[in-house]
N, C-alpha and C positions, 0 to 999 in steps of 0.2 A: 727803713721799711722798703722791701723788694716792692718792685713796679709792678702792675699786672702783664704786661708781656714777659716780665723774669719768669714770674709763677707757673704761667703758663708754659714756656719753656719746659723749666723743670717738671711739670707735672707730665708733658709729654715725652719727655725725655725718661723719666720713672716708670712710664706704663710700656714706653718702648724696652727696657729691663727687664719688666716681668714679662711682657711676651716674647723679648727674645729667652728669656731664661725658658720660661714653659715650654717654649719649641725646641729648645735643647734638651731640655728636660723629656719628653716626649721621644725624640729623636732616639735619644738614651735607651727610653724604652724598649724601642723598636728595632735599634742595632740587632742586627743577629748575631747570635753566642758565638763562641767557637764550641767547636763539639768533639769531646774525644771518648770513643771507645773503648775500654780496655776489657780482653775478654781471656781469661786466662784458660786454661787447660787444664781438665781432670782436676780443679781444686773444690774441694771440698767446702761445705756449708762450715763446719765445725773446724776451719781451719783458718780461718778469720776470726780472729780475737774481737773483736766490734759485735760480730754474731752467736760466738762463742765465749763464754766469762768464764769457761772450763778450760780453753784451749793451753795447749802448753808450753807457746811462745806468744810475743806478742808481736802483730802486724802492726806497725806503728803509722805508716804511709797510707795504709787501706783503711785503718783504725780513724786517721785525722779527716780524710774524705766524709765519714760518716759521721765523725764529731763536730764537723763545721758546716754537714749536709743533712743527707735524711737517708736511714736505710731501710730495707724493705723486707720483713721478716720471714713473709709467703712469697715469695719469687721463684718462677720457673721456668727450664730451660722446653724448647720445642718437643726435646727428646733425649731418651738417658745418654745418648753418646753423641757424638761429634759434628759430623758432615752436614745431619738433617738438622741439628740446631744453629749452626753458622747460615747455613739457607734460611731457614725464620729469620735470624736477624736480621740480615739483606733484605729479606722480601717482604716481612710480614705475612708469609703464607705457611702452614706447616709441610714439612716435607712428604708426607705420606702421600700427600697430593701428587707429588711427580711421581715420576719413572721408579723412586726409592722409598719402597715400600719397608723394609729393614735395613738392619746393619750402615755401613759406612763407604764411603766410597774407596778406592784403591790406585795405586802409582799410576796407571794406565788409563783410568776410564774417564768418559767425555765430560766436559762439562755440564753440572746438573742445573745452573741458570741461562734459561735460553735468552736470545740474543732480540732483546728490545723490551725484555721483562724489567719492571722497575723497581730498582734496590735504592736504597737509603744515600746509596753515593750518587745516581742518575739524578735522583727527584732531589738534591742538595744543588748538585751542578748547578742544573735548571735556575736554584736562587743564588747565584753567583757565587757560592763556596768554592775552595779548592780542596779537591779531597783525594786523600792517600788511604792506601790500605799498605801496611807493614808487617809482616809477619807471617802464621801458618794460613793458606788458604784453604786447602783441603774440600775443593768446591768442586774438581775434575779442573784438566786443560786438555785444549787440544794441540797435543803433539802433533810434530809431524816428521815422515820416516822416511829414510832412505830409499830410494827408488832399486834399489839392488837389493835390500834386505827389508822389505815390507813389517818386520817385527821389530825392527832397533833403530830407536829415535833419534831422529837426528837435532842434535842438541846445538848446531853453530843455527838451525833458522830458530822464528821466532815463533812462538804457541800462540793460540787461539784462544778463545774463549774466556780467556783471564779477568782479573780485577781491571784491567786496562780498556778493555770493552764493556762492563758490565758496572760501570759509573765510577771507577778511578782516574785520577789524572796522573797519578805517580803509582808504582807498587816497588816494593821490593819485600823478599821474602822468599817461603819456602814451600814446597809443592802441597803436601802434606805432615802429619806427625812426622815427629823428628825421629823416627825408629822404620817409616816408609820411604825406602828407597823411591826415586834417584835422588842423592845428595846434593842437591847443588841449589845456589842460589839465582834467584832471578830478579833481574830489574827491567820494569817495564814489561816487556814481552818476549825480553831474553835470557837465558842462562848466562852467567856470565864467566862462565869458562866450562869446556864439553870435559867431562867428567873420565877417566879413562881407565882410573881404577878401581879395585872392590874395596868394603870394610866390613866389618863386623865387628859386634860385639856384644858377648855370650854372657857379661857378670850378670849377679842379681838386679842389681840397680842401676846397669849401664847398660844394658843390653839395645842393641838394634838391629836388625834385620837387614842381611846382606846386600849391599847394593852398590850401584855405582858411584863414586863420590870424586867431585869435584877439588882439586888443587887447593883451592883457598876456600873448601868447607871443615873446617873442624866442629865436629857435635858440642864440643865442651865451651864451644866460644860463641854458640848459637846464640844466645838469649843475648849476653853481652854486644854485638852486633847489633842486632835486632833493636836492641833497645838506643845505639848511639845513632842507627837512621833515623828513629821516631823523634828524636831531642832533635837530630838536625835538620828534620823535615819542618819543625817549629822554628827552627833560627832561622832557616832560608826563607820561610814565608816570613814572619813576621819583618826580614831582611828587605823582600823583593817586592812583598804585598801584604804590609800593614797595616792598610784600612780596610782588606776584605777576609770574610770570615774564611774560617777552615774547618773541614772534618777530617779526622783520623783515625781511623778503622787499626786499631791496634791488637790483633791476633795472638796471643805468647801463645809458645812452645811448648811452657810449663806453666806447672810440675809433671805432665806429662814425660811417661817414660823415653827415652832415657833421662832417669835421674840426676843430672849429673853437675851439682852447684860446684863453683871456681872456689878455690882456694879460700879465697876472703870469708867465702861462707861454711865451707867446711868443719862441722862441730858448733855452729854457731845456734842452734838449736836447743840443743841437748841430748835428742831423744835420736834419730835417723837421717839416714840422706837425705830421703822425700822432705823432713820438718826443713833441713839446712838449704833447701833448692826453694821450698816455700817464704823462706825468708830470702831469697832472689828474688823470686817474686816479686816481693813487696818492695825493696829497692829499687828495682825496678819505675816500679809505683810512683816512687819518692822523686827518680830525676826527671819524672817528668811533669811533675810538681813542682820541681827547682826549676825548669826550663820556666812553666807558666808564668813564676815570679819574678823571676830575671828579665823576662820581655813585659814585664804588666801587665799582661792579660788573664792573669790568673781571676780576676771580677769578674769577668766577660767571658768566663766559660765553662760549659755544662761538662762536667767531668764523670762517666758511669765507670765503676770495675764493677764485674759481676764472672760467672764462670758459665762453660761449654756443659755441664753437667757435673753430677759427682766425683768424688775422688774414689779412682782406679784400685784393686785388689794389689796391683804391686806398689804402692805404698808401703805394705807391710802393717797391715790393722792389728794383728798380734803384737809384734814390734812397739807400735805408737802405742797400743793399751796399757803397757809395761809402767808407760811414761803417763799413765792416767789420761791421754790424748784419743777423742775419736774425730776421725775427718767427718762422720757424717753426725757429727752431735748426736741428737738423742734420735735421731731417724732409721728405718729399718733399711739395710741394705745399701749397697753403693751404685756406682754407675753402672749403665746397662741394664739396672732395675726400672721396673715399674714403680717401684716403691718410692718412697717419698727422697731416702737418700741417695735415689739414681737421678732425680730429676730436680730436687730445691735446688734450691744456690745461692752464695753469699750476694747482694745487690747493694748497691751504695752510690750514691750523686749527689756532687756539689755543684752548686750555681750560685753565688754571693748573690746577695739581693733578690734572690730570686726564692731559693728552699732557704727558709729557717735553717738555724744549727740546730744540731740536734734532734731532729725528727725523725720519729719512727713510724710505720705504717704498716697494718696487719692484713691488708689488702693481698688477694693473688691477683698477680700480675705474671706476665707472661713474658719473653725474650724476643716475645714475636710484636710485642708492643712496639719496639723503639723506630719503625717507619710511621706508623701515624703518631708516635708522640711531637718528630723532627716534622712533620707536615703541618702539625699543629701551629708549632715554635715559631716556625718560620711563614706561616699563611699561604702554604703548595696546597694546592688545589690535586687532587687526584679523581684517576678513574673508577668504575666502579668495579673492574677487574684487579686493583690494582692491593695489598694489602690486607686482603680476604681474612688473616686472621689476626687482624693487630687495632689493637685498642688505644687512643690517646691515654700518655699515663701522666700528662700535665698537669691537669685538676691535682692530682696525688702525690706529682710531687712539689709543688707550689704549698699543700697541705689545704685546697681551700673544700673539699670533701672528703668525707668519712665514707660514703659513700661506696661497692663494690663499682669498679669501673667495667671489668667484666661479668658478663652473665655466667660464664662458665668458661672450663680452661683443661684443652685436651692431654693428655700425657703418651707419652707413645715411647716402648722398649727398644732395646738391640734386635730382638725379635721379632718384632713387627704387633707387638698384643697393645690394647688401648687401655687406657683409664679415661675419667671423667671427672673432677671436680667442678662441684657448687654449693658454695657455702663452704658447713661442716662437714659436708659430706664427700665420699670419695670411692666411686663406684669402678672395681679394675673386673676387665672384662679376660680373665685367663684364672686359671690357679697358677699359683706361686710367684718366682720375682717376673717372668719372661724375660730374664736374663741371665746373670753369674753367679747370685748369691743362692742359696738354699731356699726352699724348692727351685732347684732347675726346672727350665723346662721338661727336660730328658730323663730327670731323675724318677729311681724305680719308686712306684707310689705314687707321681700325680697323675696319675688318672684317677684315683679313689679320693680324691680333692673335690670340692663344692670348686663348677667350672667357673662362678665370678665371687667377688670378692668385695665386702661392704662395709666402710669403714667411716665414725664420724670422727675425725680429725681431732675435734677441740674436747673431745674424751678421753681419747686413744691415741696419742702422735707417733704410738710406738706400730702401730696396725698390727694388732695383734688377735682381736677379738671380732671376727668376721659376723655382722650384722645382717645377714643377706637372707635369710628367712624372718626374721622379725620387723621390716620393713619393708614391704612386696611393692608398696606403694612409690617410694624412695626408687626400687629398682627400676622403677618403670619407668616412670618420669628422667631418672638420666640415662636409661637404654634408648628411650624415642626422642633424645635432645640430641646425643649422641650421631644417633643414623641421623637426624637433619640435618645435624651437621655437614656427616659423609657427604649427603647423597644433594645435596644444596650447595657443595663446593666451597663452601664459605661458613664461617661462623660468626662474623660481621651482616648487619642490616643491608639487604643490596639484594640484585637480582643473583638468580642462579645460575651457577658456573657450572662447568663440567672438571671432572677430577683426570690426572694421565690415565687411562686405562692399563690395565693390568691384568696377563694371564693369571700371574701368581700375585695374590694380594693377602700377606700373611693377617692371624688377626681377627677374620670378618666371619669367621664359622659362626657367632652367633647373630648375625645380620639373617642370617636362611631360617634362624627357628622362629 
C-alpha cells in the first residue's frame, strides 16, 4: 500500500501534467499561423476544377486545398481588373477611394499606397511576423531619373514607394504584368540588373509590349523563378527563424498574358496554351505545398489561392468552348465587366485544425476582407481609418456561422461604373458590361439601354433578365446604401472618412439625379 506522502506526490505530480498539458495546449492555440497568399492573375472562376465539375482539366493542388479546407462559392475581387484589386487586398480599402477612379495603373506612375497607410504586411510586422511579398506588384513605384534626362529612369538607384516600405521585409519580383514594360526584376528596392535592351513580342499568346528588358529577365522563365524564391523564402525562414510566424504575399504572373507555359506543360491540358499555363499555375500551387510539408508547418498554416479577377478575353473563350471549357463557368462576361464573370473568383483555404475539410460556403465575401480577417487571427488592434472596407471572414471560415458577414459588397469595372450586392440581389448602376464584353460601353445602342440594371442572383446567375422596373423598392434601397457608402468613405461601422477627391470621378452620373 502507497504511503500518503507517495499519493500525494503523485496526485500533484498528475495535476501538474494536466496544467502543463492545458498550457501547451492553449499556447497551441494561440501560436500564430503562418500565412500565405496566393493570388493568381486573370484566372478564371470556371477554371478551377474544385469550382468548376464542368472544367476541362483538373487543378489538382488548388483542388486538394479546398478538399482538406473550405471554399467559397460567392467570392469577390475589389474590381474587374488588376491594380484596384491588389490595393483591396493590402489595405482593405477599395480603390475607387484613391486617386484610381478606373482602369489600371501603368510602367511609370506613382505609387498608389501612401506611405504610412496600413496593409496586411505593416499590421502583421507589428505582431512579429516576417513578411515577404514575391511576385507581380503592379501597385506604382517610384522611380527615379537621371538628372540629364528627366524622362529615362535610372535603374542602378533604388525605387521608392515599393513593397519594402509599405510592410515588406523582403520583395522580390516584378513591376507590373508581365506584357508591361520595364522588364526587369527587382529585389528589395533594386533592379537587379539596368535593362539596356528592347523586346517584343507580337504571337497570339505570347505577346508583350515593347520595352526595356533586363539581361537575366527572360518572359518564359518568369513564373518558374517566381515560384523557386517563394519555396526559398520558406526554407530560409523556417532556416533562420523557426519559431516565428511568416506572411507571404505571393502575386503570380499568371495566366495572365503573356501566355507562355514551359515545355513541361505544353499540351498538357488538352484544349490551349492559356488551359497548359493554367496548369502552371497549379504546380505552382503544389511546391509550395511540398515546401509546407517538408518543413512541418504545413498544420500551422492558413493557406488562401484565390484570383486578381476574371479570366482575360485572350484566353481564347471560342478556343476553350470547343473543348466544352468556360473560364467564367456559367457567369455572364469576363474581366473588366461588371458582371458577375469580371469580378467572382475561384476562393479556397486551408488551415488544419482550424476549417473543417471539405467546407463550402455560399457567403459573399469580398478580397478586401483578408486585413481584418489577419487582424482578427492574430488579435491587431486597428484604427478606425484603417481597413474601411474589409470584413473579418474568420467566423466563416472556421464554419461557426451561416450567417452574411457582410452587409453588402461593392463591385466596380475597368471603367469606373459600380454595382452593389445584397443578398439575391445585384443592382449594376450603368447599362451594359462597363467593360469588354457586349454591350460595351461605346457600342452603337447603349444609350437606348435601361441606364441601371437589376438582377436577383439565385434566379438568374446568368443576368440576363433585368428586374429594374418591377422592384422600385429594391432600387432604392441599394442606390441609398450605395451613396452611403461613397460619401461616408467607408462601408465598415466607424466614423466618416473623406474619399481622394477627384476632378474626374467616372461612374457617379447617377449620384446628381
Amino acid at each position: 500500500m502507497r504511503s500518503p506522502n507517495r499519493l500525494l506526490t503523485l496526485m500533484i505530480f498528475t495535476l501538474g501534467m494536466i496544467t502543463l498539458t492545458l498550457s501547451c495546449t492553449r499556447h497551441s492555440d494561440k501560436t500564430a499561423p503562418h500565412i500565405i497568399y496566393i493570388l493568381a492573375d486573370d484566372m478564371g472562376y470556371g477554371d478551377v476544377s474544385a469550382m468548376n465539375p464542368e472544367a476541362a482539366w483538373e487543378t489538382k493542388h488548388i483542388d486538394r486545398i479546398a478538399r482538406e479546407g473550405i471554399r467559397f462559392t460567392d467570392a469577390h475581387t475589389g474590381s474587374a481588373v488588376c491594380t484596384p484589386t491588389r490595393y483591396g487586398v493590402l489595405t482593405g480599402r477599395y480603390s475607387w477611394r484613391t486617386r484610381l477612379k478606373e482602369g489600371v495603373l501603368w510602367s511609370w506612375d506613382e505609387p498608389l499606397i501612401q506611405q504610412g497607410e496600413t496593409t496586411v504586411g505593416s499590421l502583421l510586422q507589428e505582431k512579429g511576423y516576417t513578411t515577404a511579398c514575391i511576385g507581380k506588384w503592379h501597385l506604382g513605384l517610384g522611380w527615379q531619373y537621371h538628372a540629364e534626362k528627366p524622362d529615362s529612369a535610372d535603374f542602378a538607384k533604388p525605387v521608392r514607394g515599393g513593397p519594402i516600405t509599405t510592410g515588406f521585409d523582403y520583395f522580390f519580383g516584378i513591376t507590373a504584368s508581365l506584357d508591361i514594360p520595364p522588364y526587369v526584376y527587382i529585389e528589395n528596392d533594386r533592379p537587379t540588373m539596368v535593362p539596356l535592351k528592347y523586346t517584343r513580342d507580337t504571337s497570339e499568346y505570347g505577346w508583350w509590349r515593347s520595352g526595356l528588358t533586363g539581361d537575366d529577365f527572360v518572359h518564359e522563365e518568369v513564373l518558374p523563378v517566381l515560384t523557386q524564391k517563394a519555396v526559398a523564402f520558406i526554407d530560409n525562414h523556417m532556416t533562420g527563424k523557426p519559431d516565428d510566424p511568416f506572411f507571404l504575399y505571393f502575386p503570380l504572373p499568371a495566366p495572365h498574358t503573356p501566355i507562355l507555359p514551359t515545355d513541361q506543360f505544353r499540351g498538357k491540358s488538352g484544349t490551349n496554351p492559356y488551359g497548359d499555363f493554367v496548369l502552371q499555375v497549379d504546380h505552382t500551387v503544389g511546391q509550395i505545398l511540398q515546401s509546407l510539408e517538408a518543413h512541418g508547418i504545413a498544420d500551422n498554416t492558413l493557406i488562401i489561392f484565390t484570383s486578381d479577377n476574371g479570366c482575360a478575353p485572350s484566353a481564347n473563350f471560342p478556343e476553350l468552348a470547343r473543348h466544352s471549357h468556360n473560364p467564367s463557368y456559367r457567369f455572364r462576361g469576363h474581366k473588366a465587366d461588371i458582371y458577375e464573370g469580371g469580378h467572382r473568383v475561384p476562393f479556397v483555404a486551408r488551415w488544419p485544425g482550424h476549417i473543417k475539410p471539405g467546407g463550402e460556403n455560399h457567403q459573399v465575401i469580398c478580397l478586401t476582407d483578408l486585413l481584418a480577417t489577419v487582424a482578427e487571427i492574430t488579435g491587431a488592434t486597428t484604427e478606425p481609418s484603417t481597413g474601411v472596407d474589409s470584413y473579418s471572414l474568420l467566423s466563416a471560415l472556421l464554419g461557426e456561422t451561416d450567417q452574411p458577414v457582410r452587409e453588402a459588397t461593392v463591385h466596380h469595372s475597368v471603367n469606373g461604373s459600380y454595382a452593389i450586392r445584397k443578398g439575391p440581389w445585384k443592382l449594376i448602376l450603368c447599362p451594359g458590361s462597363g467593360g469588354w464584353s457586349d454591350p460595351r460601353p461605346e457600342s452603337p445602342g447603349i444609350d437606348k439601354l435601361p441606364p441601371f440594371q437589376l438582377y436577383n442572383l439565385d434566379q438568374d446567375i446568368g443576368e440576363t433578365g433585368n428586374l429594374l422596373e418591377q422592384y422600385p423598392e429594391v432600387v432604392e434601397e441599394l442606390t441609398t446604401l450605395l451613396k452611403q457608402y461613397i460619401q461616408n468613405g467607408r462601408s465598415t461601422p466607424g466614423p466618416r472618412l473623406d474619399n481622394v477627391p477627384s476632378e474626374s470621378w467616372p461612374g457617379l452620373n447617377w449620384m446628381a439625379e
